[in-house]
N, C-alpha and C positions, 0 to 999 in steps of 0.2 A: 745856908743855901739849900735850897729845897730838888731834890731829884727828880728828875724830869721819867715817869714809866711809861714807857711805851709797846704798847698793845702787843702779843704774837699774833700774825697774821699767818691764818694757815697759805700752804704753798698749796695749789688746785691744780691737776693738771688732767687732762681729756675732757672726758663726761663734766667733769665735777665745774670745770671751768667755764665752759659751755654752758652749762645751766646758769652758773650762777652770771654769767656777762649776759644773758637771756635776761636778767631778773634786774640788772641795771636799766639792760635798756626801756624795759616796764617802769622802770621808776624814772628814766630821764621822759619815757614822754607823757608820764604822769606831772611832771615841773614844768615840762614846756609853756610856755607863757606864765608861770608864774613864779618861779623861783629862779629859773634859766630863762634866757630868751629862745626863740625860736629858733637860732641861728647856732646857741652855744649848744644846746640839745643837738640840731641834726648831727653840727661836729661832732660831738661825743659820742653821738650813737655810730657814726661812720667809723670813729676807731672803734667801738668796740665789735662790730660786725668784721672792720676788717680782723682784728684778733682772733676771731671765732673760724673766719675762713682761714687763718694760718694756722688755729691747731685744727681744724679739721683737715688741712693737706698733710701735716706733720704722723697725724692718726693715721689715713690711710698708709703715708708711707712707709710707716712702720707695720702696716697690716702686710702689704705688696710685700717687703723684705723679711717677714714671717713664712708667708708664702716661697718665695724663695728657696730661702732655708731649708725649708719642711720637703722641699722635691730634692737639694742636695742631701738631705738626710739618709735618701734611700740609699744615694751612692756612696755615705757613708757608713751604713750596715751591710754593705755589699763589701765594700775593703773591710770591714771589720771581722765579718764573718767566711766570707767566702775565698778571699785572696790569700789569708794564711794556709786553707788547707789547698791549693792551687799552687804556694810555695813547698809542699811536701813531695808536690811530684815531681818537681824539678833534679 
C-alpha cells in the first residue's frame, strides 16, 4: 500500500491572504472561457472577493479595538502610577 503525502499548505492570514486571493482571481479570469466557464469563474471570483471583504472587516476590527486599548492604556498608567501614591495620603 502506497502513502498517500499530502502537501503543507501555509496558513495566510491579512495582507498575505489578500494578495494572494488577488492572484487567484488573476488566474480565474485568465481560465475564463477556457478551462472554467464563464459562469464557474464569476462564482469563484465572487467567493474569493467576498473572503477578501471579510478579512478585510476582521483587519479593521482588530485595528478599531487596538485603538481602543491604546486610549484605555493611559488610564491604566494612570492607576498604575499615580493612584498608589494617592493611597499614601489616605
Amino acid at each position: 500500500m502506497r502513502n498517500l503525502v499530502i502537501p503543507e499548505i501555509p496558513i495566510l492570514r491579512g495582507q498575505e491572504a489578500i494578495e494572494a486571493l488577488n492572484e487567484i482571481i488573476k488566474e480565474l479570469e485568465q481560465q475564463k472561457g477556457n478551462e472554467l466557464t464563464e459562469k464557474q469563474a464569476k462564482a469563484l471570483m465572487k467567493v474569493a472577493n467576498e473572503l477578501i471583504s471579510s478579512i478585510k472587516a476582521e483587519m479593521d476590527s482588530e485595528a478599531s479595538n487596538k485603538r481602543k486599548l491604546g486610549k484605555f492604556a493611559v488610564f491604566k498608567r494612570f492607576e498604575d502610577t499615580v493612584l498608589p501614591r494617592l493611597q499614601f495620603y489616605k
